[in-house]
N, C-alpha and C positions, 0 to 999 in steps of 0.2 A: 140623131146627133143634136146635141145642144146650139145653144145659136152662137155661140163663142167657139164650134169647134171650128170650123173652118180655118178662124184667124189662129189657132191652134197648130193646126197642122198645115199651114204656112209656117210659121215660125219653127215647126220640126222640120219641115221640109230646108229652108234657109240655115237652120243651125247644123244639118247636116251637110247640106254644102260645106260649109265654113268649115268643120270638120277634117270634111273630106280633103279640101284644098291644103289644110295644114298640116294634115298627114302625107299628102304627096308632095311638101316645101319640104319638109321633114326628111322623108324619102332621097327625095333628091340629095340633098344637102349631107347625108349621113350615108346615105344606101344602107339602110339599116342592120350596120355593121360597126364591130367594138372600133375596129382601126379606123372608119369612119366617122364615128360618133367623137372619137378620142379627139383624131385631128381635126374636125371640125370645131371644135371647142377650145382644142388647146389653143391654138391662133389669134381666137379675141382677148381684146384687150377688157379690163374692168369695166370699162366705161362701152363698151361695146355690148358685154352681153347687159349691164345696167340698163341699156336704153331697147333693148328687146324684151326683160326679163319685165319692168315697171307695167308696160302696157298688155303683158302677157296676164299678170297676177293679176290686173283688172277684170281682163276679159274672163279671164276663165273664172274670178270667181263669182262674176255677175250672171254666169252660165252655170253654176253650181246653183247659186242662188233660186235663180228659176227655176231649174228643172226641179230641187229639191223640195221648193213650197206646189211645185204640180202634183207632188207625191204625198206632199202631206194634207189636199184638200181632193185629192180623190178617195172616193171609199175603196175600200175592201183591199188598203196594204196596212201589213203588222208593221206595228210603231217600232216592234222589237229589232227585227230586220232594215227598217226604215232608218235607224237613229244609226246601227253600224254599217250601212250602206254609204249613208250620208258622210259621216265619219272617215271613211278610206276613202271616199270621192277626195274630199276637202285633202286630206295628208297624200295622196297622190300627186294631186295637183300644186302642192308646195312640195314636195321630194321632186319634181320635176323641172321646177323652174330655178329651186335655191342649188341643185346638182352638179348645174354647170358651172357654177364658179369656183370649184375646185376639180373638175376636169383638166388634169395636164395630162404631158404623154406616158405617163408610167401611174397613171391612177386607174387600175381597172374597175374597185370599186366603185367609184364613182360615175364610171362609164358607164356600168351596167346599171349602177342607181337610175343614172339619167333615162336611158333607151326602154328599161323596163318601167319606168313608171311612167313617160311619158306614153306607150304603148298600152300603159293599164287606162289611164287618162282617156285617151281615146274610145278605149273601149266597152269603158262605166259609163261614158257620155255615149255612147251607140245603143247601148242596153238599157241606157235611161228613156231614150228616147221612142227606140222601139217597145218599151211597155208605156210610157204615156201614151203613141201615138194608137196601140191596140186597145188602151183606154177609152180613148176619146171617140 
């Protein structure tokens, strides 16, 4: 193991927490259901989901960030796969935060937008992680 893995897989360790904790706020909040997700969303106001969605688009793209340059300074991943991996990371993670502000109660599309991408969200950051950390 390199001398920089450890603080490595701390930081997988930590960003899965974080994860983990936001998929069960998530959970709660929605019970990850259309009629849950709808009326969870429908309710706020602009300025309501503005001031969740601001520090959301940070986080997660500062988390895209990282994970994406760990992929691109390990050996042995194709750039080919690399570049459209990267690519539906990034457009998940804005299909998921820009979703809910056209969430009302008769928009299923949007509904589904939201829940499904935030779910896919989740899940590229689990699988990112778990191949850095088999990496490392």
């Amino acid at each position: 193991m390199p001398q920089y893995g450890i603080a490595l897989r701390y930081f997988f360790v930590m960003t899965f927490l974080v994860l983990g904790s936001g998929l069960w706020m998530f959970v709660t909040n929605t019970s990850l259901s259309l009629e849950g997700t709808s009326s969870h969303y429908a309710l706020k106001s602009f300025y309501g989901l503005l001031e969740t969605v601001s520090p959301h688009l940070f986080a997660m793209a500062v988390l895209i960030f990282i994970l994406t340059h760990f992929f691109a300074i390990v050996s042995g991943v194709k750039h080919e796969n690399f570049r459209l991996f990267s690519l539906l990371f990034f457009t998940v993670m804005l299909l998921s935060n820009v979703s809910g502000f056209f969430i009302d109660e008769s928009s299923l599309f949007f509904t589904l937008l939201k829940l499904g991408s935030t779910l896919l969200f989740i899940l590229f950051s689990f699988f990112a992680l778990y191949k850095l950390f088999k990496m490392t």
